[in-house]
C-alpha positions as a Markdown table, in Angstrom:
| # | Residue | x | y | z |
|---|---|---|---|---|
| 1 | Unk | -2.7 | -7.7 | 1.6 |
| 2 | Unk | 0.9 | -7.0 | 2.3 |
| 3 | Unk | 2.2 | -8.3 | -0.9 |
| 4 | Unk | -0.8 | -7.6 | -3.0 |
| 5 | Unk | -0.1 | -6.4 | -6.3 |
| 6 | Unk | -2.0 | -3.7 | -8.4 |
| 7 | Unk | -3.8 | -4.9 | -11.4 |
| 8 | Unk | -5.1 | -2.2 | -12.1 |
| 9 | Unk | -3.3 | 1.6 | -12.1 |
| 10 | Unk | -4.8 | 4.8 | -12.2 |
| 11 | Unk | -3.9 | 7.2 | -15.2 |
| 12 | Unk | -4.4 | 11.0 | -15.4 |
| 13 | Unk | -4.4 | 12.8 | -18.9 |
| 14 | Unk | -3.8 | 16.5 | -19.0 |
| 15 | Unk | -4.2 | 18.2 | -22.3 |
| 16 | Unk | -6.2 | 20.9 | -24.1 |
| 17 | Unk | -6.5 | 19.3 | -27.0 |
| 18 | Unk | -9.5 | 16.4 | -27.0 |
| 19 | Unk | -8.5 | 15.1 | -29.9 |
| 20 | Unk | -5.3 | 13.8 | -28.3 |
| 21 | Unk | -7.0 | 12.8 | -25.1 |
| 22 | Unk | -9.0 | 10.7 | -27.5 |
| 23 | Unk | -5.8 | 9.1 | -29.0 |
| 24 | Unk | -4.6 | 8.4 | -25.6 |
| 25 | Unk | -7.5 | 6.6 | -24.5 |
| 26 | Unk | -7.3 | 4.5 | -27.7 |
| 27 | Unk | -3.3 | 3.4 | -27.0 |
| 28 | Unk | -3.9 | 2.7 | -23.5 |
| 29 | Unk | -7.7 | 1.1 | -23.9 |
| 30 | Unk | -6.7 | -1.6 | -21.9 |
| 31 | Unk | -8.4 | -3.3 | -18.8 |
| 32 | Unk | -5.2 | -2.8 | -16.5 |
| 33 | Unk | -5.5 | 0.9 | -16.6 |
| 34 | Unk | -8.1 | 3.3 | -15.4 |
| 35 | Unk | -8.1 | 6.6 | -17.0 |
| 36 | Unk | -9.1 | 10.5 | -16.0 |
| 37 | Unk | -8.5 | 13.0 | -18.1 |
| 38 | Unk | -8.5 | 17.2 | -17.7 |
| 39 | Unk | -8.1 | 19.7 | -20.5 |
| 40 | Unk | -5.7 | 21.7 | -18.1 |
| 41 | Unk | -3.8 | 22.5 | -15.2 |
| 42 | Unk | -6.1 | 23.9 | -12.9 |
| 43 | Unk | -8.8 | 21.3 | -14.0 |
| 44 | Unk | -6.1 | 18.7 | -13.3 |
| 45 | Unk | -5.8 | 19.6 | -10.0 |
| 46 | Unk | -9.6 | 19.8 | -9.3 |
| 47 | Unk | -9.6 | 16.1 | -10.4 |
| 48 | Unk | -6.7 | 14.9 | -8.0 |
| 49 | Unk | -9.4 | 15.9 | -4.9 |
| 50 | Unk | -11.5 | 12.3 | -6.0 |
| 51 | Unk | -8.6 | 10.5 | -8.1 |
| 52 | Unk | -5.2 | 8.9 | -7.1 |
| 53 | Unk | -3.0 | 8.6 | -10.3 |
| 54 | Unk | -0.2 | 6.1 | -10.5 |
| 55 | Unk | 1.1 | 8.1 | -14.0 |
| 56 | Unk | 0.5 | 11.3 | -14.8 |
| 57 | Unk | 0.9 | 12.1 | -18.6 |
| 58 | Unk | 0.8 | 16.3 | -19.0 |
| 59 | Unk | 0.8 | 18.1 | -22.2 |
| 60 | Unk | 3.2 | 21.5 | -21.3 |
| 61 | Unk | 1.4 | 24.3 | -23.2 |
| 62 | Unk | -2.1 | 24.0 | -21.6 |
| 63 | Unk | -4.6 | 27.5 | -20.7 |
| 64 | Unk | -5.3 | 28.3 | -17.1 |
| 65 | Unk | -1.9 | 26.4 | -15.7 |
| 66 | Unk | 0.1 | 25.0 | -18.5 |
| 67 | Unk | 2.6 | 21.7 | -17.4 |
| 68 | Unk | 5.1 | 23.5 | -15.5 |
| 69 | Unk | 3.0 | 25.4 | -13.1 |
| 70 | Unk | 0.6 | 22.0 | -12.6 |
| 71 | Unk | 4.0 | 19.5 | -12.0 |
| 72 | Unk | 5.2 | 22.3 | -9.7 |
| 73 | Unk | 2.1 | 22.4 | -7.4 |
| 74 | Unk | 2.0 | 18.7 | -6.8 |
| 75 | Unk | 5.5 | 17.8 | -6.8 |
| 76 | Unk | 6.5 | 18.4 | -3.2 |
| 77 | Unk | 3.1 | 16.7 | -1.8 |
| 78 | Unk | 4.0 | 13.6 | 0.2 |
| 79 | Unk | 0.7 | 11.3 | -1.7 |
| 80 | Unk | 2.7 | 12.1 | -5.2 |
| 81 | Unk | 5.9 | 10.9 | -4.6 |
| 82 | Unk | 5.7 | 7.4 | -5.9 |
| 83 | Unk | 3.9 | 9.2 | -8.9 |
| 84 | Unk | 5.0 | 8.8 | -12.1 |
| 85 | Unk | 5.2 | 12.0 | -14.0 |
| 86 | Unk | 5.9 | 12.1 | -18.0 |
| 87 | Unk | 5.4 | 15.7 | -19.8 |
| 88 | Unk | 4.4 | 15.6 | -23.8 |
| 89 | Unk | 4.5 | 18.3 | -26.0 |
| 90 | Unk | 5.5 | 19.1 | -29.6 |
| 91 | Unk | 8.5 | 21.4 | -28.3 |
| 92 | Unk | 11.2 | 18.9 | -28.2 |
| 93 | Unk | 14.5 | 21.3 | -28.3 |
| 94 | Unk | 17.0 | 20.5 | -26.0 |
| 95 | Unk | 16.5 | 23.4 | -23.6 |
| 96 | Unk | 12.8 | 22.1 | -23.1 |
| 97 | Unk | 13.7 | 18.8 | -22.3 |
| 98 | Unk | 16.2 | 20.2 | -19.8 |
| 99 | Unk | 13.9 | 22.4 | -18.1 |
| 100 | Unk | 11.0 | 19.1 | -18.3 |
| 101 | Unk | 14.1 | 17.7 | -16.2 |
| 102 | Unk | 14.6 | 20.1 | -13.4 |
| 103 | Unk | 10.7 | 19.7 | -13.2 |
| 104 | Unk | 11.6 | 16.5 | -11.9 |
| 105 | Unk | 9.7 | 14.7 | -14.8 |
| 106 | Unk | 10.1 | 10.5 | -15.6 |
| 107 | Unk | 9.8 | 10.9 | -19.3 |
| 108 | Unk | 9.4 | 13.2 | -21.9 |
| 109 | Unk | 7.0 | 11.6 | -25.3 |
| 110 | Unk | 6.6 | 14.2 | -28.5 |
| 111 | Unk | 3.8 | 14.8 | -30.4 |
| 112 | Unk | 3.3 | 13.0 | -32.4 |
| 113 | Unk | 3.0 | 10.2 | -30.8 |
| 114 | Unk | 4.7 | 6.5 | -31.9 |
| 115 | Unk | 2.8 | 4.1 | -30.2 |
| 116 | Unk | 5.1 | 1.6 | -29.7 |
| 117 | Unk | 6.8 | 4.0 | -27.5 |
| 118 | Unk | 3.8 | 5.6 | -25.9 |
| 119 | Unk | 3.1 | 2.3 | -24.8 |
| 120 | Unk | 6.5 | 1.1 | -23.8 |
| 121 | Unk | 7.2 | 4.3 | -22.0 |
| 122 | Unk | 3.9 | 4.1 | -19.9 |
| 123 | Unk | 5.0 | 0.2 | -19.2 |
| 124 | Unk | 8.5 | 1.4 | -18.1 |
| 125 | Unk | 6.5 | 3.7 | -15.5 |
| 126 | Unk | 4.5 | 0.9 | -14.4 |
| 127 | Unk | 7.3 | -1.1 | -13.9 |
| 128 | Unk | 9.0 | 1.4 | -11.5 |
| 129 | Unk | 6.1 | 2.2 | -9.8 |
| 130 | Unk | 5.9 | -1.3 | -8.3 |
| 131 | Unk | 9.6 | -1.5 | -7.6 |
| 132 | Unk | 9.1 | 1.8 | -5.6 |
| 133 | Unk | 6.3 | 0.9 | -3.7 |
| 134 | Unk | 7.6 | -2.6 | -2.9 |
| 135 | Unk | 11.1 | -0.8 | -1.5 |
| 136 | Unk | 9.5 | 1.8 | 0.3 |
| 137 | Unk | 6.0 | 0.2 | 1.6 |
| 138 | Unk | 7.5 | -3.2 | 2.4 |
| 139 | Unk | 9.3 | -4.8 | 4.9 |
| 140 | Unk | 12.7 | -6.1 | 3.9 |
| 141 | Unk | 12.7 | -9.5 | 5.4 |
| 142 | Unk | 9.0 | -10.8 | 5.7 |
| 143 | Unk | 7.8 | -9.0 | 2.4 |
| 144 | Unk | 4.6 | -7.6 | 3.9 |
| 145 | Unk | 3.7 | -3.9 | 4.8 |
| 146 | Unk | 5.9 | -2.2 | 6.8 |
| 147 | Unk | 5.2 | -0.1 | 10.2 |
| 148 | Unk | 4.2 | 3.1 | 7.7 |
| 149 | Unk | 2.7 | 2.0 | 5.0 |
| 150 | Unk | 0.1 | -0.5 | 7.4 |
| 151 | Unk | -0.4 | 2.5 | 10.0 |
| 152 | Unk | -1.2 | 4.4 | 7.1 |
| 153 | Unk | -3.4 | 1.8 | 5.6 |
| 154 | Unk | -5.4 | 1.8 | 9.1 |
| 155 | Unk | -5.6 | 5.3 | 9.3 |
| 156 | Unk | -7.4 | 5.1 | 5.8 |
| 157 | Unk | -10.2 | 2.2 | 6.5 |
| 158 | Unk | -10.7 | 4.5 | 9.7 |
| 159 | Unk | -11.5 | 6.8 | 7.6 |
| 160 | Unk | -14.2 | 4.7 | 6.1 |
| 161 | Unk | -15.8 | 3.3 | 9.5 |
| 162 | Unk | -16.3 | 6.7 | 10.5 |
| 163 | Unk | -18.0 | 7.2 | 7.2 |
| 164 | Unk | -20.1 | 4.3 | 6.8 |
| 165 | Unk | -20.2 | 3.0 | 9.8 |
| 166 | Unk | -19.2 | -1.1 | 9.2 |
| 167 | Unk | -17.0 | -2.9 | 11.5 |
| 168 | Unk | -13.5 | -3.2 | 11.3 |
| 169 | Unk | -11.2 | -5.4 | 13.3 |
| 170 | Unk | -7.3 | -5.4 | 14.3 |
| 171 | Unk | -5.4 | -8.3 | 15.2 |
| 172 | Unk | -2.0 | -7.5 | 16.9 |
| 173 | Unk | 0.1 | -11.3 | 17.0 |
| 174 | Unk | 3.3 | -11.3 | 18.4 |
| 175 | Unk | 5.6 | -14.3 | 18.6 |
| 176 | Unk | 5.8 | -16.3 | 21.9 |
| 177 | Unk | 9.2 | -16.4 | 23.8 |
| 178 | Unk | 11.0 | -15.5 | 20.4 |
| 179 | Unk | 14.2 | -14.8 | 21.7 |
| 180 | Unk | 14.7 | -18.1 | 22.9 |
| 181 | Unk | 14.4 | -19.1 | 19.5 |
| 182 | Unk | 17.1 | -16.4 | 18.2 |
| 183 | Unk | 19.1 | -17.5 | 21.7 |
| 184 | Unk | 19.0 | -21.0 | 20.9 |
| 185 | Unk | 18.9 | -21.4 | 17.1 |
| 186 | Unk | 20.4 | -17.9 | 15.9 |
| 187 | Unk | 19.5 | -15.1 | 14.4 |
| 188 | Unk | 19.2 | -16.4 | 11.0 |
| 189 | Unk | 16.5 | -18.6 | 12.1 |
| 190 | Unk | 15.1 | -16.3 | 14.0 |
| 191 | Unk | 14.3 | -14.5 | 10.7 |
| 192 | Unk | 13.3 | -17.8 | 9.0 |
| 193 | Unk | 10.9 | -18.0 | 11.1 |
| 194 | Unk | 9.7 | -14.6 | 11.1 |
| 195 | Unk | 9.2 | -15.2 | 7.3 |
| 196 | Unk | 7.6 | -17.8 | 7.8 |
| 197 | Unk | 5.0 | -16.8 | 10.3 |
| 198 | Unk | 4.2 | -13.6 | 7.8 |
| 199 | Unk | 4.2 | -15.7 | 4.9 |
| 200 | Unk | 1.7 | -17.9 | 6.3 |
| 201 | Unk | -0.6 | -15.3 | 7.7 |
| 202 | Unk | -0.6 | -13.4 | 4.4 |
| 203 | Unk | -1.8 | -16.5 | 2.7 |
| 204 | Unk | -4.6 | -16.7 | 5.3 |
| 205 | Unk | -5.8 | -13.0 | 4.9 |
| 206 | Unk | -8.5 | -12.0 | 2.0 |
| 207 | Unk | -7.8 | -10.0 | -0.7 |
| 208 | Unk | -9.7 | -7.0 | 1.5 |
| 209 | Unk | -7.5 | -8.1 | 4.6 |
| 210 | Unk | -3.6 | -6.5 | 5.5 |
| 211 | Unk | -0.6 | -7.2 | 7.8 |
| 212 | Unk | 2.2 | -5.0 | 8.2 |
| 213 | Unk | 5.4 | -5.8 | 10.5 |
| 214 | Unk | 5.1 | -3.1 | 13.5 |
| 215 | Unk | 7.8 | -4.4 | 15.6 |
| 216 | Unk | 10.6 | -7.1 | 15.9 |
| 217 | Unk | 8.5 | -10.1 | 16.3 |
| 218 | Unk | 4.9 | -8.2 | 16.0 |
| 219 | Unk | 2.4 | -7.9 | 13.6 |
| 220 | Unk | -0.5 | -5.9 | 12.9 |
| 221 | Unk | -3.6 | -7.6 | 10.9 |
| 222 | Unk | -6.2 | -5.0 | 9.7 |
| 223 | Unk | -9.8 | -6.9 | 9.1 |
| 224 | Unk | -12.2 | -4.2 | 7.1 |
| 225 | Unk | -15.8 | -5.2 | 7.2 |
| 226 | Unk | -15.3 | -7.5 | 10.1 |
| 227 | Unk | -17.0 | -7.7 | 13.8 |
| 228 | Unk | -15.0 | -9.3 | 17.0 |
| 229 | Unk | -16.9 | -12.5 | 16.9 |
| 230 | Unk | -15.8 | -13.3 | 12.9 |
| 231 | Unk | -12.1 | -11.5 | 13.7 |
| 232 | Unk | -11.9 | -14.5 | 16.8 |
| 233 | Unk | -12.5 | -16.6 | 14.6 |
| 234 | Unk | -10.2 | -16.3 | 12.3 |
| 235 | Unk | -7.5 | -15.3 | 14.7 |
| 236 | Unk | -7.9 | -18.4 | 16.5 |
| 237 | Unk | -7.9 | -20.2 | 13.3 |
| 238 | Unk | -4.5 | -18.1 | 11.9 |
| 239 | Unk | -3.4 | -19.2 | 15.8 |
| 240 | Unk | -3.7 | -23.1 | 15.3 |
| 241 | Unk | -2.4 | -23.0 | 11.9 |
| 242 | Unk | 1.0 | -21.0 | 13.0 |
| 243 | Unk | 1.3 | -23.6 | 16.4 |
| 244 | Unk | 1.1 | -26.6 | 13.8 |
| 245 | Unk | 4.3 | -24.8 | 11.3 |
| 246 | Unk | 7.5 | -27.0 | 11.8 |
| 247 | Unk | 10.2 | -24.3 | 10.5 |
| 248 | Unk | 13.4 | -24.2 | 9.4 |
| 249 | Unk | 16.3 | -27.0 | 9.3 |
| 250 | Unk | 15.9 | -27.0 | 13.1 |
| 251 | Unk | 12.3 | -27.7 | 12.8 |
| 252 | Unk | 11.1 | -25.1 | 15.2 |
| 253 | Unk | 8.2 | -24.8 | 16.8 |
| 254 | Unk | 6.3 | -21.5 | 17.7 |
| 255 | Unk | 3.2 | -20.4 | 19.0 |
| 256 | Unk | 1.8 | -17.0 | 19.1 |
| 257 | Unk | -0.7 | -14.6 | 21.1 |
| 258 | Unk | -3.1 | -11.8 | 20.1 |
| 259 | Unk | -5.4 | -9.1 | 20.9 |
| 260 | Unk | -8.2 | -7.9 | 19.0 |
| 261 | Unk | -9.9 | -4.4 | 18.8 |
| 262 | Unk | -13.1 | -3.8 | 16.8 |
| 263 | Unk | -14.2 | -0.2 | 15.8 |
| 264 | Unk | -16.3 | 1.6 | 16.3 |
| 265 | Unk | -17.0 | -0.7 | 19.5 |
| 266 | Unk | -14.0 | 0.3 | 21.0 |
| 267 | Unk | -12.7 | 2.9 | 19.4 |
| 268 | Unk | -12.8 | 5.0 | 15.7 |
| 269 | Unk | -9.3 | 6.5 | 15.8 |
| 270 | Unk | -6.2 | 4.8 | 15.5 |
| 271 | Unk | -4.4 | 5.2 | 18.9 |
| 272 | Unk | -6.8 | 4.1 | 21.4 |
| 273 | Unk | -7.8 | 1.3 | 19.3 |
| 274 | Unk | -4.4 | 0.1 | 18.9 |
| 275 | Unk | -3.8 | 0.9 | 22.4 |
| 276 | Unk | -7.6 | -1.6 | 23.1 |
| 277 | Unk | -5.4 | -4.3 | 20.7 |
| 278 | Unk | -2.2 | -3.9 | 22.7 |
| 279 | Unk | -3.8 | -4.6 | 25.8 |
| 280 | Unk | -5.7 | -7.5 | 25.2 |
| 281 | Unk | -2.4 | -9.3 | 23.8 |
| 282 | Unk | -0.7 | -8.9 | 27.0 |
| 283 | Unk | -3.6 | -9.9 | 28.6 |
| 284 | Unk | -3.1 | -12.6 | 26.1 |
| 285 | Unk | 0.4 | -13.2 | 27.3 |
| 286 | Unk | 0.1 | -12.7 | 31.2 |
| 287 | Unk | -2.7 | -15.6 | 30.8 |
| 288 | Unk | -0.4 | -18.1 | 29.8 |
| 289 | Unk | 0.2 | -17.4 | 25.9 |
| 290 | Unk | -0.5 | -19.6 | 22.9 |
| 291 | Unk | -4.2 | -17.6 | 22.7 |
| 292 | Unk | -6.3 | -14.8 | 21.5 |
| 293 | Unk | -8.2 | -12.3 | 23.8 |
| 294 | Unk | -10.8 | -9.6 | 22.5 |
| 295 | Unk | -10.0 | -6.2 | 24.1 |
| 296 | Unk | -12.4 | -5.0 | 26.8 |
């Protein structure tokens, strides 16, 4: 969901030595994080083909591609830039913390290791990870995905229609007559109740389910695993539950439209099934408003 929260975060561990990718798993055995280790560089890379890491903790002097060479072929890649990157190595002399630096590296940990700080190092990444994400994958004023990060988010469970074939549904809402309510109210309540109508879809969606804000007063819903028939239903639903909201110290009251667009019943790539979506919610609107219509 838009404001969904990891529990869980993926770790890579890079080092030749197994004895040390051993203590690592022992410091960090903990439910929260998932670990993958490689013994070097170039095995490091192989793993990233099947494995997402949130933190990446690299030993430097490594066979095959040591720490330098590996943080320099990732670092410019666009899926690595919210990745946490922390080099650990014996060599602790100022020049090599310097150069770990111009690597662009979040943290430097010496062999050996205190675990204390191992631990509260890792946490710190953790930490900054979420802030990161929540700045750069969220909208500012409703707190759910914004119009990247929920494109991007389609374009992956796509991805897994085409694959596997199960259903997925959009929902595209968008607010009816919504600049009467920013002519008549202002513009501050205009956002209130923009809030508002995220904040109470995003309570209606499963933990499987996102919304991302695509436009002024429109929303995209993305429904894995779900056909037209259950996506009506709960659009109507999320429909009757925004028309009975009283918002605001004006006590406003909204009511929205929709379009839905199933793949792979209408379409298996993201344009033309958005395009299916956007369609059926002017339909939607030409039609009178306050409804939901399946595309065509």
């Amino acid at each position: 969901m838009g404001e969904f929260e990891k529990s869980i975060f993926n770790i890579l561990v890079v080092d030749d030595d197994e004895n040390v990718l051993q203590l690592v798993k022992i410091i960090l055995a903990d439910r929260k994080y998932n670990l993958v280790t490689a013994h070097d560089g170039q095995e490091a890379l192989d793993k990233l083909g099947n494995f997402r890491p949130d933190i990446i903790i690299c030993d430097i002097l490594m066979p095959n591609l040591d720490g330098y060479q590996f943080r320099d072929a990732i670092r410019d890649r666009d899926e690595y830039y919210l990745t946490s990157f922390i080099f650990m190595s014996a060599k602790t002399t100022t020049e090599d913390r310097v150069r770990g630096i111009e690597h662009g590296v979040d943290a430097y940990i010496t062999k050996p290791f205190d675990v204390v700080e191992f631990r509260a190092i890792v946490n710190s990444m953790i930490k900054k990870r979420l802030q990161l994400e929540r700045l750069v994958n969220h909208d500012a004023l409703t707190h759910v995905y914004n119009k990247r990060k929920i494109i991007g988010e389609l374009d992956r469970e796509l991805q897994r229609v085409k694959r596997y074939g199960n259903p997925l549904s959009i929902l595209i809402i968008d607010i009816d007559h919504f600049k009467q309510v920013n002519d008549t109210h202002g513009h501050p309540e205009g956002d209130t109740v923009l809030a508002t109508i995220a904040e109470t879809a995003l309570n209606s969606l499963r933990a499987i389910d996102m919304i991302g804000r695509i436009g002024g007063e429109e929303f995209l819903l993305i429904l894995p695993e779900t056909d037209l028939n259950g996506a009506l239903i709960y659009a109507d639903r999320l429909r009757m539950m925004i028309a009975a909201l009283v918002i605001g110290a004006n006590d406003i009251k909204v009511t929205i439209s929709g379009g839905i667009a199933t793949a792979p019943v209408h379409a298996v790539d993201r344009e033309p099934l958005i395009r299916k979506a956007d369609e059926a919610l002017y339909e939607a609107k030409r039609a009178g408003r306050d409804r939901i219509v399946n595309a065509r």
